[in-house]
Structure formats: C-alpha cells, structure tokens
C-alpha positions as a printed Julia matrix, in Angstrom:
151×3 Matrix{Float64}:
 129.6    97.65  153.03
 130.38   98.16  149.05
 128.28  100.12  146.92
 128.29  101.19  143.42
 126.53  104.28  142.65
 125.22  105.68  139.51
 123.34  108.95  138.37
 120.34  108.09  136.97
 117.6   109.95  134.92
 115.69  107.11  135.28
 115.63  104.06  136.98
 113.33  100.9   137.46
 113.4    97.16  138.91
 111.41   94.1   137.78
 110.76   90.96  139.45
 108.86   88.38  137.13
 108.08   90.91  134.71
 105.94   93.38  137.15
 108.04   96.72  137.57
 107.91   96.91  141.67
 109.87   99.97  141.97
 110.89  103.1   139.85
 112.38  106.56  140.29
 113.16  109.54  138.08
 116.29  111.52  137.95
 118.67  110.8   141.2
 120.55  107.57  142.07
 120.6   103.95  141.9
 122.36  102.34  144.59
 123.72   98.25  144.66
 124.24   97.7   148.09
 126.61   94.68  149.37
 126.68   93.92  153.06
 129.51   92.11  154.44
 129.81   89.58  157.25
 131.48   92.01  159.59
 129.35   95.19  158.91
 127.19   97.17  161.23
 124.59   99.81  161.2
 127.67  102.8   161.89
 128.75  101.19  158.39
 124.85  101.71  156.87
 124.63  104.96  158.58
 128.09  106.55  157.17
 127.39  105.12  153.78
 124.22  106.67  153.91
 125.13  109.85  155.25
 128.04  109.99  152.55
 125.55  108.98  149.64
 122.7   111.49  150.49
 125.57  114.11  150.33
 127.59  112.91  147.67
 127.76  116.5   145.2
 127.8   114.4   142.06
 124.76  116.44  140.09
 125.62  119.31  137.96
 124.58  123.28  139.47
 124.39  126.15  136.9
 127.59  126.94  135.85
 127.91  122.02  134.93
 129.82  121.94  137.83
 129.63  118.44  140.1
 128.52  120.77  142.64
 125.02  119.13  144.08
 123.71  116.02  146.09
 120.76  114.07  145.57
 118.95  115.73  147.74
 119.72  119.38  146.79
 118.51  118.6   143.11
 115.2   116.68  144.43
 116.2   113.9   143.16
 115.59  109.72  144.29
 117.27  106.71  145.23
 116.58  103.52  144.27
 118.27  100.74  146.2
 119.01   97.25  145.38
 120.6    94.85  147.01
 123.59   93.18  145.65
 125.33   90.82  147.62
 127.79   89.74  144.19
 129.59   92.83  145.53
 131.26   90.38  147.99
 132.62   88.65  145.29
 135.97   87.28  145.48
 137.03   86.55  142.35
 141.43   86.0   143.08
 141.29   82.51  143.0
 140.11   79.92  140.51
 137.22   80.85  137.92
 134.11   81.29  140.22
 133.61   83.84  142.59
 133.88   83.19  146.84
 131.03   85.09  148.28
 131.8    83.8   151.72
 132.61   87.76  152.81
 129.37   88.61  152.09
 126.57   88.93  154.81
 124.12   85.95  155.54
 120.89   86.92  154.06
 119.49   87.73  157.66
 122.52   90.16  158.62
 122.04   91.18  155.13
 118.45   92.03  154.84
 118.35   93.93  158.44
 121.15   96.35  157.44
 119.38   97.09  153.85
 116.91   98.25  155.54
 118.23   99.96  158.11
 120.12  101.86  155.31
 117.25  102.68  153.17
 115.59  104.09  156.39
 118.66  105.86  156.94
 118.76  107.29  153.84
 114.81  108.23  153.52
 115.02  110.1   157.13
 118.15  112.29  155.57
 115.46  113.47  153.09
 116.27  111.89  150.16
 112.57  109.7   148.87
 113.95  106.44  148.21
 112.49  103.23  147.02
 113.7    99.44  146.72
 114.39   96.27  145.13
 113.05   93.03  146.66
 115.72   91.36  148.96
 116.94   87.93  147.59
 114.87   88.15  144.5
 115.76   87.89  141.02
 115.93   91.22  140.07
 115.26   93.26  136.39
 117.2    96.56  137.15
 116.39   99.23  133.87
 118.41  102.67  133.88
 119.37  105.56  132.41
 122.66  106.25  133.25
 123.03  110.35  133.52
 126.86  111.42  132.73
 127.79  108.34  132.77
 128.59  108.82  136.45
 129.25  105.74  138.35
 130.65  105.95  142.09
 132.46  103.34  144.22
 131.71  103.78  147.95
 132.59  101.26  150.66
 132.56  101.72  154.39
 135.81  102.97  155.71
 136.33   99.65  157.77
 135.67   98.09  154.31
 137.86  101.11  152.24
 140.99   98.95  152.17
 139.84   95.62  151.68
C-alpha cells in the first residue's frame, strides 16, 4: 500500500458537485492498494498513520498524532498511486489492486483506522472525486507498507 499524507485544517470531497464528506483540522489520506497487499499491510499503515506525531505541541514541536490533537481523517482512494510512469509517456497501473481487492482493503483500513480512535470519513470508491484542502504546514507524508517500502 502507498499513501500520501497531508495535514489538513480543512478538508472536503465532491462527487458531481454535492460535498459527500468533510473534516476539520487532522489528515487527508490518498490511499493506493496494490495487487499483492493484505490487510497486515492496511493494519500497519493504519496503525503508523493514527500515530504519526506530525502536529505541533506547545513549545511548535512535530510532537503530536492525529489523534492526540482531536483531530480527523479523511480518506480517499487513489489507485494513480500505482502508477508506473518509467516507460513511455502514459502511466502502467497494472500494480495496482483490482477494484474488488481494492475496495475491501479501503475499507478495512478506514475501519482500522476509526477503531484506533481517530473519527474518520471517506471518499466514494471508483468515483470521480472533487478533493478541497487546506494544507496545514505544508506537511505532506509518504507512507507505504514495508513490503511495499522498497519498491
């Protein structure tokens, strides 16, 4: 699994115009699932995210999760995070998850991610998608799944 993670004050997702999701301060998280992933990949990703310390404490240290700040995640699914772009001019997705793999471990992350405590809401799987934000810092994060890591 890839994911790229940014610190949000806001955050919001559209599809045909109607806003279907929204958060305040926390994270936004584009999610890619690839073919060989797993739920131990969804759960350490997770796990990792709802822990990340990437929210400033007192003294504007990176010192706090997402969780510790009562903060939100907002999670949209982004399988153009398989894209292989090495050869020629158009991306290969062919690493990335069928849509049925795909859609199961989205929402076996989000799940994941809500029972850790942190409220979390979602995109629509395989629909086009508006996302709106606020980036906070700018932080942005790059996570993948340790299987994943070195790929």
């Amino acid at each position: 699994m890839r994911t790229v993670i940014q610190r949000v004050s806001w955050a919001k997702v559209q599809v045909g115009g109607q806003t279907i999701a929204e958060i305040g301060r926390g994270l936004l998280v584009l999610l890619g699932v690839g073919q060989d992933d797993s739920e131990s990949e969804a759960d350490f990703l997770a796990d990792k995210i709802a822990n990340l310390r990437i929210f400033e404490d007192a003294e504007g240290k990176m010192n706090l999760s997402v969780a510790e700040v009562g903060g939100e995640a907002l999670v949209v699914s982004q399988f153009t995070l398989y894209g292989d772009c090495r050869k020629g001019r158009r991306p290969s997705f062919s690493n990335a998850a069928l849509p049925e793999t795909a859609e199961r471990l989205y929402q076996h992350f989000t799940r994941r991610l809500s029972e850790i405590g942190v409220p979390t809401r979602t995109g629509q799987f395989q629909a086009k998608m508006a996302v709106s934000l606020e980036n906070d810092g700018p932080v942005t994060i790059i996570l993948a799944s340790p299987a994943r890591a070195a790929s």
